[in-house]
C-alpha positions in Angstrom: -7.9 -4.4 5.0 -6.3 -6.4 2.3 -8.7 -9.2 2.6 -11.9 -6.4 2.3 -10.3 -4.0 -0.6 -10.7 -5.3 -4.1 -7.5 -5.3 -6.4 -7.2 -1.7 -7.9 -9.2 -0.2 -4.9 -7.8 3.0 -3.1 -7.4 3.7 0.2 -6.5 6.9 1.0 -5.0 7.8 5.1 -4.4 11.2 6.6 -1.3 11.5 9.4 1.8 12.5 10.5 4.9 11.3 8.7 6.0 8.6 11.0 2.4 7.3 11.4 2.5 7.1 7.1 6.3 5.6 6.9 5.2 2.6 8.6 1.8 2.3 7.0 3.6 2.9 3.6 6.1 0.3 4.3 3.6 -2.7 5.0 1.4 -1.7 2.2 4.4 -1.8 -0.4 5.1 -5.8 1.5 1.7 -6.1 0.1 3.0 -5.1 -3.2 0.3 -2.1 -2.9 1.8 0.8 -4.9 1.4 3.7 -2.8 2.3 7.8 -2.3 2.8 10.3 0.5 1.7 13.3 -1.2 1.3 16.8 1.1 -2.8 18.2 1.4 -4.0 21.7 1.4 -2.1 23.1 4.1 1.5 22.9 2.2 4.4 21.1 2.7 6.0 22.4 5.7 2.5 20.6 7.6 3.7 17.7 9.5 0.3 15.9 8.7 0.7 14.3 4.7 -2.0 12.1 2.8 -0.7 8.3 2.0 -2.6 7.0 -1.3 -2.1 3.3 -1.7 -3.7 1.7 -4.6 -4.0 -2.3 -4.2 -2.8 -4.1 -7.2 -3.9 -7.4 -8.8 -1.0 -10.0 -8.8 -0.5 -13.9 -8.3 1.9 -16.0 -6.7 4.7 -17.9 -8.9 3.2 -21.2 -9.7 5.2 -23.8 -8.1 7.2 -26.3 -9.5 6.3 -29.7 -7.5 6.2 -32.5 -9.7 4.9 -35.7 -7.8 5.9 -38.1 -10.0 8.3 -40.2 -8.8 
């Protein structure tokens, strides 16, 4: 999914807690900023939307200096 969403894009998942704890922590190794926030039903539903927003970011330019 990280190779087909565009920086800012949102994906949004519906599930149970555990399902969205694991999905939530490899989206924020992605440095995705993301939310478990409760739907409709209230907060004592055991089935919670994850938003996770993909952000725009670059690696640390590296330091390799070929000259000898």
């Amino acid at each position: 999914m990280d190779r087909i969403l565009r920086p800012e894009g949102t994906v949004v998942m519906r599930d149970n807690v555990e399902t969205l704890t694991k999905v939530e922590r490899i989206t924020k190794g992605m440095k995705w900023n993301t939310q478990i926030v409760d739907h409709g039903k209230g907060p004592y539903n055991p089935e919670k939307i994850l938003v996770a927003v993909k952000t725009y970011w670059t690696g640390q330019p590296s330091n390799n200096n070929n000259n000898n």
